[in-house]
C-alpha positions in Angstrom: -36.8 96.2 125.8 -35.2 92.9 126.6 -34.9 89.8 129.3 -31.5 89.3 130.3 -32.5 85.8 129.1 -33.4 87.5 126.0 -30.0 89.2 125.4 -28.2 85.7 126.2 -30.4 83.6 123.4 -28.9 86.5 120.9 -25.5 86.1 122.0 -25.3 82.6 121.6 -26.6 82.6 118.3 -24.2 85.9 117.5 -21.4 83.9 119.0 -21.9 80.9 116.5 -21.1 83.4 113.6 -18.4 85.4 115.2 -15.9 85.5 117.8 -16.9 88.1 120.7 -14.4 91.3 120.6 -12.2 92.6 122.7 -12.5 95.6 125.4 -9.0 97.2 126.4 -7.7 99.8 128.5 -4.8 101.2 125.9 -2.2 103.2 128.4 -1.8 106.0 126.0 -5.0 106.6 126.1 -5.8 106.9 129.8 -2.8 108.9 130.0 -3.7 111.2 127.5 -7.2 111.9 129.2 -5.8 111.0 132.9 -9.3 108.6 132.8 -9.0 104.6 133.1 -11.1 104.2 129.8 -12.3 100.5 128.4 -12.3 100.9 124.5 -15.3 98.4 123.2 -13.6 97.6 119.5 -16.3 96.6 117.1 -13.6 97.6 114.5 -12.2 94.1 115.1 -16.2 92.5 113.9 -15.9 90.3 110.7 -17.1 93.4 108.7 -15.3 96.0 110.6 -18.3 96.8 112.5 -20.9 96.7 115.0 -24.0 96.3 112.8 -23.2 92.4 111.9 -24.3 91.6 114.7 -28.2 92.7 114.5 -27.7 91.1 110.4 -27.5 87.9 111.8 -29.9 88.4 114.6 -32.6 89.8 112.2 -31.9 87.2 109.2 -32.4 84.5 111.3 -35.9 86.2 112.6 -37.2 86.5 109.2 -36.0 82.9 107.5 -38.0 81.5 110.9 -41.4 84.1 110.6 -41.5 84.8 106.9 -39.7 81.6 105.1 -41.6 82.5 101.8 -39.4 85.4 101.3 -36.8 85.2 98.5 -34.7 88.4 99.3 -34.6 91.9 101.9 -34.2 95.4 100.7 -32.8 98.3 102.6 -31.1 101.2 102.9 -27.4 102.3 104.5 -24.4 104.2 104.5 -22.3 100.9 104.7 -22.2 99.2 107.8 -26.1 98.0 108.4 -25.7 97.1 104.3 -22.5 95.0 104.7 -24.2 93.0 108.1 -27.4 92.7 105.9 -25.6 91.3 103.2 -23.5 89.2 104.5 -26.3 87.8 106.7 -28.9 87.4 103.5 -26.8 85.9 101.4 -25.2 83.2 103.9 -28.9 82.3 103.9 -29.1 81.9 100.7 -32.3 85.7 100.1 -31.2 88.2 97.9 -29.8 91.5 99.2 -30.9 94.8 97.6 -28.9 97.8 98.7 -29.5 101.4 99.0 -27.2 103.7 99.4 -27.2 107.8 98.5 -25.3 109.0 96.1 -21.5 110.1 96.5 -21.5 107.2 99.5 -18.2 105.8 100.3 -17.0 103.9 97.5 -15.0 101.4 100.1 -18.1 100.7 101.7 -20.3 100.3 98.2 -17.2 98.1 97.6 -17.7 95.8 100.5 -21.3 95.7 100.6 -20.8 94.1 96.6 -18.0 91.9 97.8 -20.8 90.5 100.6 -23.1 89.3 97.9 -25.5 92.6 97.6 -26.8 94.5 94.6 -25.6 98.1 95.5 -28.2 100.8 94.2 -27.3 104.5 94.1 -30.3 106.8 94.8 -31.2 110.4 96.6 -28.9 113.3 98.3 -29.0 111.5 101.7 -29.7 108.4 103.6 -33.3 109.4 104.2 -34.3 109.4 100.5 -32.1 106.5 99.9 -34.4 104.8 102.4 -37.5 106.3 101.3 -36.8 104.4 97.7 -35.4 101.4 99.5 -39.5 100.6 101.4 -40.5 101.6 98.1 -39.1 99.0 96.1 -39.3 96.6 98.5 -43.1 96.5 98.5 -42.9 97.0 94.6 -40.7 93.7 94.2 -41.6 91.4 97.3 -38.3 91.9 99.8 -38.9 92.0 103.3 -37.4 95.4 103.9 -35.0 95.8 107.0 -35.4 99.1 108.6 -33.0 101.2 110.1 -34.2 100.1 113.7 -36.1 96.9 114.5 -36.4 94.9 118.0 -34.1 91.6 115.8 -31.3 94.3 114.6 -31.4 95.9 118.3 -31.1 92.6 120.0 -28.7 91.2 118.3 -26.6 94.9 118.1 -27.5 94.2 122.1 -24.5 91.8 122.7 -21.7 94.1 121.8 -22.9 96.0 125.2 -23.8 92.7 126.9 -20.0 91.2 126.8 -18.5 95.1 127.7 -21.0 95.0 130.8 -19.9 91.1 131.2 -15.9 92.2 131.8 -16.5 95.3 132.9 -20.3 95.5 135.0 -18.5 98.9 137.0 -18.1 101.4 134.3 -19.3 105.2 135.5 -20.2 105.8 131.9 -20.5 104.6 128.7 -20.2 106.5 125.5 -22.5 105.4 122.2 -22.5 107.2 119.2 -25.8 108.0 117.6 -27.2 107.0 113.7 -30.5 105.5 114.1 -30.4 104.6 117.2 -30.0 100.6 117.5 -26.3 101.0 119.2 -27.6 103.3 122.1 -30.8 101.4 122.8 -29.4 98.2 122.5 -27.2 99.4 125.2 -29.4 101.0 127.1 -31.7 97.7 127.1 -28.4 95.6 128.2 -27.5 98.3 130.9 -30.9 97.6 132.7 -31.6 93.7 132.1 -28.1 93.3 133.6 -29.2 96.3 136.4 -26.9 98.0 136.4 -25.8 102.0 137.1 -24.4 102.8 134.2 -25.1 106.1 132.7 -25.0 105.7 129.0 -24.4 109.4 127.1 -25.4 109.4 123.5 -22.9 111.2 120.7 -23.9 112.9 117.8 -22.0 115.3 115.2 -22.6 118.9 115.2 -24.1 118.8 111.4 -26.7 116.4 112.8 -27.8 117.3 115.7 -31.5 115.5 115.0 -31.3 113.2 117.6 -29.9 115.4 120.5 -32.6 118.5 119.1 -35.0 115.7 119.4 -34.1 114.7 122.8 -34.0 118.6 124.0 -37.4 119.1 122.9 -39.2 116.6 124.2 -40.4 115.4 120.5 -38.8 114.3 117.0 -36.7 117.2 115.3 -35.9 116.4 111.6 -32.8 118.3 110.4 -32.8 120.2 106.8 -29.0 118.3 106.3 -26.3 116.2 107.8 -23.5 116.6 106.3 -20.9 115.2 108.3 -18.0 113.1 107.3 -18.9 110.7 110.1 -21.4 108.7 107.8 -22.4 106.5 110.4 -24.3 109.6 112.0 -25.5 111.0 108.9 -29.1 111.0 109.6 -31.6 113.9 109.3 -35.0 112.3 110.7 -35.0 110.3 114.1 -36.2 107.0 114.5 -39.5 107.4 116.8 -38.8 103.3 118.3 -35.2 104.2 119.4 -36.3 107.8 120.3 -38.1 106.9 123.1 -36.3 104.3 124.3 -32.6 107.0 124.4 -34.8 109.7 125.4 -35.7 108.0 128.8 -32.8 106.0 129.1 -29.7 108.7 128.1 -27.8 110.3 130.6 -27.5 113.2 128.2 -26.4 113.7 124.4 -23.0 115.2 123.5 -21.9 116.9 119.9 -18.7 117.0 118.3 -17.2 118.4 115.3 -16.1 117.2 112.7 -12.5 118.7 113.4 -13.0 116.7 117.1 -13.9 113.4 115.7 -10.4 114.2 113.1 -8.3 114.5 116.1 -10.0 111.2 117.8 -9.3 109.2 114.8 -5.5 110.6 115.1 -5.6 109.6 119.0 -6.9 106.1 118.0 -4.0 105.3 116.0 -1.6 107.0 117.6 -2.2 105.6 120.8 -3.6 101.7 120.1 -3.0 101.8 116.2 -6.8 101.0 115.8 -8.2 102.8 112.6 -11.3 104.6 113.8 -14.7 105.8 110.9 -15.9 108.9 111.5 -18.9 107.8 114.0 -16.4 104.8 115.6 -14.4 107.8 116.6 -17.3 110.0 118.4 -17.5 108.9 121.6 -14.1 108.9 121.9 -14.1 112.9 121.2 -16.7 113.0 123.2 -14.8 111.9 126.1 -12.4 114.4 125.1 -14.8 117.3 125.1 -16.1 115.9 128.6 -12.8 114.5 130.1 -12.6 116.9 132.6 -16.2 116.2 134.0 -15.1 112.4 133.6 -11.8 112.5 136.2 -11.9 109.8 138.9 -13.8 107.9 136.6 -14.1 104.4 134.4 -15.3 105.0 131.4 -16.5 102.7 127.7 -16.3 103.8 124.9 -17.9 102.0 121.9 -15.6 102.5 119.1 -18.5 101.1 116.8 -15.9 100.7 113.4 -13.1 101.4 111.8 -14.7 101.2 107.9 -13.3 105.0 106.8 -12.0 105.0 103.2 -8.7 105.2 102.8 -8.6 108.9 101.1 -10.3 110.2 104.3 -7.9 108.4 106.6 -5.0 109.9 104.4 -6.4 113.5 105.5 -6.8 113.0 108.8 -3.3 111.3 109.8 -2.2 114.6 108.3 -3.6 116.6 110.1 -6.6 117.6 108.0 -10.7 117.3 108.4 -11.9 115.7 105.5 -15.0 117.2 103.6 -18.4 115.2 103.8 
């Protein structure tokens, strides 16, 4: 997917943007699971998450291949529409966001205090995006989609300073949305050749890309309702498909209830707050940690963007509702 070469031009253009984050190895943690495990913490990103990183990789694409455009136009949950925005506007294009309704107000919040014109349309993230290419080739944006080669490399140097400190991990865990986290990791995991098995995470309530994966072609959902937004997606992404169907170890799913508990062991333990899909590979972990002893293990915790209701619920005790 990339040159190692490749994966260094993004992360010096990332780098002159942001500050690289850490990885730690948080002793309550490892006790807890009895597994020397390297938390990646993309909650620590200038928007709280991973995505900013493919925003500034792909804005800086498009002003350099398509300079005539005046503005992009896509479609989120939160996290890719707070990179784009940020990104776009910087630049000085308008930003256009989608996002379905009942969304996370926190997030719609941010996205606004980025420089983006939020738009509320559809049940779900999949008509949200539907509208989203719509309107984009109605009004002239350059529409960002949920996975593109610019958004994947730049999402590629979160996994490319984790393999940099630590090239001997057994296993990496990536949660699953669209698929630009996993592949990008994938990608770094094999430019840097490495042995790393990378296992994908998705929620229980949507399951599409692990179905997917099982049956050897793409398996849309009917829902995904899961209060982990980040992997609330019914249809696969066919690009990212193949790449995390070839290059997964395997795909894990966890509750809703699991993820909870994650969030709780996050904060108890490193006093990191954890969203829904940052959380998921660490319950992974703890559905697998067994399998995992003798060990060292990454996990990605992707963000920490969960709005402030939800996080009320789940510090007592409680699984909030999607």
């Amino acid at each position: 997917m990339f040159t190692l070469e490749e994966i260094e031009d993004a992360a010096a253009l990332v780098h002159r943007h942001m500050a690289p984050t850490p990885q730690y190895s948080w002793p309550l943690i490892n006790r807890a699971l009895g597994i020397e495990t390297w938390i990646k913490h993309e909650n620590h990103t200038p928007t709280g998450a991973f995505k900013v990183r493919g925003g500034i990789t792909f804005i800086d694409w498009l002003k350099r291949t398509r300079p005539e455009m005046r503005g992009i136009c896509t479609a989120t949950r939160g996290n890719h529409g707070q990179s784009q925005a940020r990104a776009a506007t910087a630049a000085g294009l308008k930003a256009k966001i989608y996002v379905p309704e009942g969304n996370s107000p926190e997030k719609n919040a941010a996205m606004s205090a980025f420089g983006a014109e939020v738009i509320l349309f559809g049940r779900d993230f999949d008509e949200a995006r539907l509208e989203a290419v719509r309107v984009a080739g109605a009004e002239g944006l350059a529409i960002v989609p949920p996975f593109h080669r610019e958004l994947a490399r730049g999402v590629a140097t979160y996994a490319y300073e984790l393999f940099s400190a630590q090239p001997d991990l057994d296993t990496v865990y990536v949660p699953i949305g669209c698929g630009s986290g996993i592949c990008s990791t994938i990608a770094v995991r094999d430019a840097m050749g490495l042995r790393t098995k990378i296992v994908g995470v998705v929620s229980t309530e949507a399951q599409a890309a692990k179905l997917s994966v099982e049956a050897g072609e793409l398996v849309e959902t009917e829902t995904a309702r899961t209060f982990a937004d980040g992997m609330a997606v019914r249809v696969p992404v066919k690009e990212a498909f193949d790449i995390y169907a070839a290059g997964a170890a395997r795909i894990v799913a966890v509750s809703d209830d699991e993820v909870a508990e994650a969030i709780r062991t996050y904060f108890r333990c490193s006093h990191n707050v954890a969203e829904g899909a940052g959380a998921a590979p660490l319950a992974a972990l703890m559905q697998e940690k067994e399998r995992m002893q003798g060990k060292r293990v990454g996990v990605i915790l992707c963000g920490g963007n969960i709005d402030t209701g939800k996080f009320i619920t789940v510090m007592q005790g409680g699984t909030p509702e999607p």
